[in-house]
N, C-alpha and C positions, 0 to 999 in steps of 0.2 A: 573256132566258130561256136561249136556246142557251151563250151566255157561261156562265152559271152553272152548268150540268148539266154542259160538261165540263170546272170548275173541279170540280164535284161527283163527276166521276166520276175525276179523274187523283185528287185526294183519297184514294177510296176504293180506287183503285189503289195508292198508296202505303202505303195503309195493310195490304190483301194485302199487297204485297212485303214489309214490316217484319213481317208474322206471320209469315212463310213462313223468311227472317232466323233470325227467334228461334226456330225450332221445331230450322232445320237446328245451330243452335247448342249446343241442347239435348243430341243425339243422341251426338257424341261425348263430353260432360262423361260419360254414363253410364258412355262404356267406360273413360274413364281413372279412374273412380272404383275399380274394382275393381282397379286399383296401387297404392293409396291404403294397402295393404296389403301388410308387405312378411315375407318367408320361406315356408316351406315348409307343405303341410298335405294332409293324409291322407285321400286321396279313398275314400270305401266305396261311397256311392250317387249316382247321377246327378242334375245340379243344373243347373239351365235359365238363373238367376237370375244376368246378363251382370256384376251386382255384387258378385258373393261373390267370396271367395278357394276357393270349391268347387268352382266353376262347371264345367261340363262342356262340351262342346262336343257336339250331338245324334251320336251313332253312336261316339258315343266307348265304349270297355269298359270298362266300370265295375263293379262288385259288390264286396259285404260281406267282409270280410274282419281275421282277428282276432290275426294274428301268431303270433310263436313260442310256443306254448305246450309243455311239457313232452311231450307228445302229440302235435309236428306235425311233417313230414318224412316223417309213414308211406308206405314204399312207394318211399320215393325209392331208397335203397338195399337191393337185394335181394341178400344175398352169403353164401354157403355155403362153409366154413371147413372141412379136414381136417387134424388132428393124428393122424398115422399113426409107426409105424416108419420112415418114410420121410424125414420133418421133424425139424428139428432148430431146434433159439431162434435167432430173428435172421432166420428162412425168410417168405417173405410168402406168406400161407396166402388172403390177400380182398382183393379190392382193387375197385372201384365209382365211377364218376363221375356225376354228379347237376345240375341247373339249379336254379334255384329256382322254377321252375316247380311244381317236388313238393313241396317243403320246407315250404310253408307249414300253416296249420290244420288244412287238407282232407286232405294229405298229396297222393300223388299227383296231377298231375290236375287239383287245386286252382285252379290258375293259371294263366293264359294267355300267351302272351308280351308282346299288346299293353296285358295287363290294366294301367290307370292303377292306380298306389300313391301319388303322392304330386304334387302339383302349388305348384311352385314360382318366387315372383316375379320376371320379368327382371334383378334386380339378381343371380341366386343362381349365375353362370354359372362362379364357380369357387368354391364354399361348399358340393357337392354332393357325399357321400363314401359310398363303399361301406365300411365297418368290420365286421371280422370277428376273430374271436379261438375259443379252446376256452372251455367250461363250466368257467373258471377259477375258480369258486367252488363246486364239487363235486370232491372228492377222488377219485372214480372215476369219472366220466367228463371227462376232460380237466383236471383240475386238478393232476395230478400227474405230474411229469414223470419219463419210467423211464429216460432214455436211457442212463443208467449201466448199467440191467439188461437192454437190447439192443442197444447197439452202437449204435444208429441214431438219431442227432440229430432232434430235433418229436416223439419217441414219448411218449406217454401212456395213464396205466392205462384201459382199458377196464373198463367196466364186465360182463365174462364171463372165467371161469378161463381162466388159461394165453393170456391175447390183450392187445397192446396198439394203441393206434391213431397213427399218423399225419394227418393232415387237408391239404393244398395245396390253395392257389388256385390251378387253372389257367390264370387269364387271365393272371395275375401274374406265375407262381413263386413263390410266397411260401408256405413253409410254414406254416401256422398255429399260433397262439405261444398261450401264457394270455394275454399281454398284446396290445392290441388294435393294430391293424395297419389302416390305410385306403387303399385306390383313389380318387382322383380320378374321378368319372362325367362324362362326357363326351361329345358327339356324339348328344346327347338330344334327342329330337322337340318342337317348341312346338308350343303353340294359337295362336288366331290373334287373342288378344292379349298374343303374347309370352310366355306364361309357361312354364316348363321342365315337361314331361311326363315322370317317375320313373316309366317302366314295366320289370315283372319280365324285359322280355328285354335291359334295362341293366345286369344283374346278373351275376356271374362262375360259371363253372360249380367246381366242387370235387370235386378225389379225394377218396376217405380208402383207405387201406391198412392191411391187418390183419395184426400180424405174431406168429408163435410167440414166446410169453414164459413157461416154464413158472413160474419166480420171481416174475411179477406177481400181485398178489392180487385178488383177488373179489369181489364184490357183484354178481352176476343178477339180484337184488332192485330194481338202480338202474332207474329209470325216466327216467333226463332224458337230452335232447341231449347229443352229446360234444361240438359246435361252434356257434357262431352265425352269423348273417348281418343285421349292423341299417343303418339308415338314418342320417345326423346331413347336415342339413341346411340352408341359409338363410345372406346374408350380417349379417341384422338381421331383429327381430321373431321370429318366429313358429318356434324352429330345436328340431326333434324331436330326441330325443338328445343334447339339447345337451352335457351331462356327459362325453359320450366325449370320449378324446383316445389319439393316438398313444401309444404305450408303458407307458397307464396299465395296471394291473393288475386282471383282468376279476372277479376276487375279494372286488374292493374299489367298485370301478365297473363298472353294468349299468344304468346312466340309459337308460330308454326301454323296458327290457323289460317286456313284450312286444310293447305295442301298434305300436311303430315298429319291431320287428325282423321283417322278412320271411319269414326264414329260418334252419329248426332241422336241424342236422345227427345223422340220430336212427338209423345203422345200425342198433344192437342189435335195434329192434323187427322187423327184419326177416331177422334173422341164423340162421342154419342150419347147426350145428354137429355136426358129423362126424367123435368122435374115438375112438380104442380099438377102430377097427373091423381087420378082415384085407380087405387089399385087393391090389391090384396096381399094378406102376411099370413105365416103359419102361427095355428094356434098353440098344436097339439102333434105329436105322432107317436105311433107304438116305439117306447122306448125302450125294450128290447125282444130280439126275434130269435127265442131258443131253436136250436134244429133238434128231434131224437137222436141218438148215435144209431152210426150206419156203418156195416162192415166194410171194406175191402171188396169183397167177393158183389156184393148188391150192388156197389156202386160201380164198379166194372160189367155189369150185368144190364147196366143204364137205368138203375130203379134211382127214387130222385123220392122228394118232401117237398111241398108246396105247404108254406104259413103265411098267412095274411100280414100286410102291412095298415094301419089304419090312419090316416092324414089326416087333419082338421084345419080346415081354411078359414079364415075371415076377412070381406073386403069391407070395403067403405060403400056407404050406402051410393047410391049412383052407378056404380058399378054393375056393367051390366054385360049378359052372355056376349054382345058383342065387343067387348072388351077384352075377351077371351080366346088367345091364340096366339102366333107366329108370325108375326106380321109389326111392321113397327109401329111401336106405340100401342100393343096389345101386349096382355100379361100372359106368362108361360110359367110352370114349374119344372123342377129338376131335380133327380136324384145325383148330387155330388158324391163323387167320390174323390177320397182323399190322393194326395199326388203320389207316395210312394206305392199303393194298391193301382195306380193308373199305369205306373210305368210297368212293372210286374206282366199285367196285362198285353199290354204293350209290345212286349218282350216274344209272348208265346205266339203272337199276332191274333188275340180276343179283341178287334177294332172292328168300326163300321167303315163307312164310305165319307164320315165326317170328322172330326172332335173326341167322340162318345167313345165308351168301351162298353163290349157285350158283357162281360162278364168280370164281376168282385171276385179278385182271389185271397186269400188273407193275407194280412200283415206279417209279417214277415215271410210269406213265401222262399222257401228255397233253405228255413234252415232247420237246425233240426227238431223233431218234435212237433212240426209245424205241417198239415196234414199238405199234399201237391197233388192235383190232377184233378182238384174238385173246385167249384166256385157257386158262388150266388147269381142267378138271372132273376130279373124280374117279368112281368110280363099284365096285361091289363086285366078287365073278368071279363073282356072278348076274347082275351089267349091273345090277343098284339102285344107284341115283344115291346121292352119300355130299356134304354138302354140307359147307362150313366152318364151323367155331366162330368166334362172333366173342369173347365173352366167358366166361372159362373159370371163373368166378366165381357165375356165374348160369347155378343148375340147373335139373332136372327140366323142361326145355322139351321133352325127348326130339329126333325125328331134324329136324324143324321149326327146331330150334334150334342143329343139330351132331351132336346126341351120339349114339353107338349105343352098345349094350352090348360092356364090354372082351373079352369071349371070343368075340366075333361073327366067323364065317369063320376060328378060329385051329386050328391043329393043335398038339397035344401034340409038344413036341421032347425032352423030359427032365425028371427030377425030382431031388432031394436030401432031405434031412433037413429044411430050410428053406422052400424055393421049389420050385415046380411051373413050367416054362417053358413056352413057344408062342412061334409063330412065325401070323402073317396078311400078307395084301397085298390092296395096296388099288391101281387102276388110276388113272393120270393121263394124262389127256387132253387135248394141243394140237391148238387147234383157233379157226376163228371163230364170236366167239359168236353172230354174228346175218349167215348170208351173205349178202350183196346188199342189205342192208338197211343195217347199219353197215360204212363204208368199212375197208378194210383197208391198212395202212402201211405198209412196210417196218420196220425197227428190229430189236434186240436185246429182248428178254426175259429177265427175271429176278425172280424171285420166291422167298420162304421162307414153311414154316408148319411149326410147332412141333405134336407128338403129346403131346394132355394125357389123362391120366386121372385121373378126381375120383368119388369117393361124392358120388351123388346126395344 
């Protein structure tokens, strides 16, 4: 009896172990089923299901999402354009850079950076292209090339009088052409079985530039994209956009649009045009603002040098203090500051509640030799604080943003037949921006910011 019960029970022992076997067996066949499948595919909604080629990974970002359509990009570019006496053909009147963050359906906003677009099999590790081109199949927005009628090589008719466009990738260089042009994506996130994650912060950021072209012609009427941004993906199987290719012509090939294109390049809808108006231009300004040297010890101590800045304006006769402000279709000026000194800025959190930055820190911040913890503030001869512009292109944010009105604090200096003159000053201030809180460095200081004036 005893004999037999523990033949009976190693038996039954064994026979556990061999389910237990088969079960743990089981468990990875699932996961490599779901390779079984191979190229790329268009993640919209979240998908639990460890066998699809949809699959999601829980906490993943995922949502609905419907491509380039004729209508998407709203928002991305907001660019206010002035054709004055002052401009001449060949002048760059807008200019704007954008993520594709914005570009898509939603426009703005739309898009997240970690949001998944596209999720693509282990094998796709160099199959995976960014392609971009102009709206080379519409002869007014980007199909037509003017560069003979501005001087300036990538130009193309816009779709608004008297304006032509430009488009660059900025991650690139690469001007944007009719015919189609691709990035290699690269240094893309997996899931965790292996497959490539095509999310929108893998994507290239893009200027477009808007220049005076009084000889380019017209259609305001156009309603489409002047550029694109599509997907072409996969080594085999499953590859969206398959159609595109390097150098084809976007007139003739647009495989994929829209549902695989990302990203529509659509300034006009947001464009703000400003021309025929009397306005005013810089004559003059203090072209350069020595500071004394300042120890260490003083400037941690909060001691600061205020030097004058002196600005010289000239409008056009007609021009008059009601024309002067914040408000559209009145004139504002702006201390620009350059974009590497913005972001610096940026950085320490020297920002307003708009656009603007509080405070100019030098060029090269951060290396050596190069003073840290101090910067430039401006401010009015009421002691009102005057902040930087960072974008001279993007209006009506008022002083949150930059801008104040062009006759603010100016004195009449003379007139003519023509032009009405002034003269204003604006105070600049070295100084630390944060004593006892941020260290202060020794170094050299040096800084530039350009006086723009634009109709709002």
């Amino acid at each position: 009896m005893n004999t037999r019960l523990k033949t009976l029970r190693a038996r039954q022992t064994a026979c556990v172990a061999t389910l237990a076997l088969l079960v743990m067996a089981l468990v990875p066949g699932s996961v490599l089923a779901a390779s079984i499948l191979k190229g790329c595919y268009k993640i919209t909604v979240a998908n639990s299901d460890t066998n699809s080629a949809w699959y999601t990974e829980p906490n993943a970002i995922v949502k609905s999402w419907d491509g380039a359509w004729d209508w998407a990009g709203d928002g991305a570019y907001r660019i206010t354009v002035q054709m004055t006496s002052f401009s001449s053909d060949g002048d760059l009147i807008g200019s704007g850079t954008a993520t594709v963050d914005d570009m898509g359906y939603s426009g703005a906003g739309g898009y997240s950076g970690d949001q998944i677009l596209f999720r693509c099999s282990p094998d796709s590790g160099a199959a995976m292209f960014e392609f971009f081109s102009t709206n080379g199949d519409n002869d007014n927005a980007g199909g037509t090339d003017v560069n003979q009628l501005t001087g300036i090589p990538g130009t193309y008719q816009f779709p608004e009088k008297g304006i032509a466009s430009r488009v660059t990738n900025v991650d690139t260089g690469q001007v944007v052409k009719h015919t189609w042009q691709a990035r290699l994506m690269t240094g893309l996130d997996k899931d965790k079985q292996g497959w490539f994650l095509v999310k929108v912060k893998n994507f290239s950021r893009y200027k477009v530039d808007l220049f005076q072209c009084k000889a380019c012609k017209s259609f305001p009427q156009n309603a489409q994209p002047i550029a694109y941004v599509a997907f072409k993906g996969g080594a085999s199987g499953n590859i969206p956009s398959s159609g595109l290719s390097i150098g084809a012509d976007h007139r003739y090939n647009f495989d994929g649009w829209h549902h695989y294109w990302p990203g529509a390049i659509h300034p006009k809808q947001n464009l703000n045009v400003r021309t025929d108006k009397v306005t005013c231009a810089v004559r003059n300004t203090t072209p350069v603002v020595r500071f004394p040297t300042m120890s260490v010890a003083d400037l941690e101590r909060g001691e600061k040098i205020t030097m004058p800045i002196t600005i010289d304006i000239q409008c056009e006769s007609g021009f008059s203090k009601l024309s002067s402000g914040l408000n559209a279709n009145q004139t504002a000026m702006g201390l620009l500051a350059r974009e590497e000194n913005v972001g610096y800025a940026k950085r320490l959190g020297l920002v307003t509640g708009g656009s603007a930055v509080s405070d100019l820190l030098s060029d090269g911040y951060g290396k050596k030799n190069v003073a840290q913890g101090v910067s430039v503030t401006l401010t009015r001869p009421n002691k009102g604080i005057v902040f930087f512009l960072t974008n001279r292109y993007v209006t009506m944010g008022g002083y949150q943003d930059g801008w104040y009105p062009v006759l603010q604090d100016t004195t009449q200096t003379g007139s003519d037949n023509n032009w009405d003159y002034y003269t204003r000053t604006v105070n600049a201030t070295f100084e630390a921006f944060r004593p006892k809180q941020e260290k202060v460095t020794a170094g050299k200081y040096n800084a530039t910011v350009e006086v723009v004036i634009a109709i709002q």
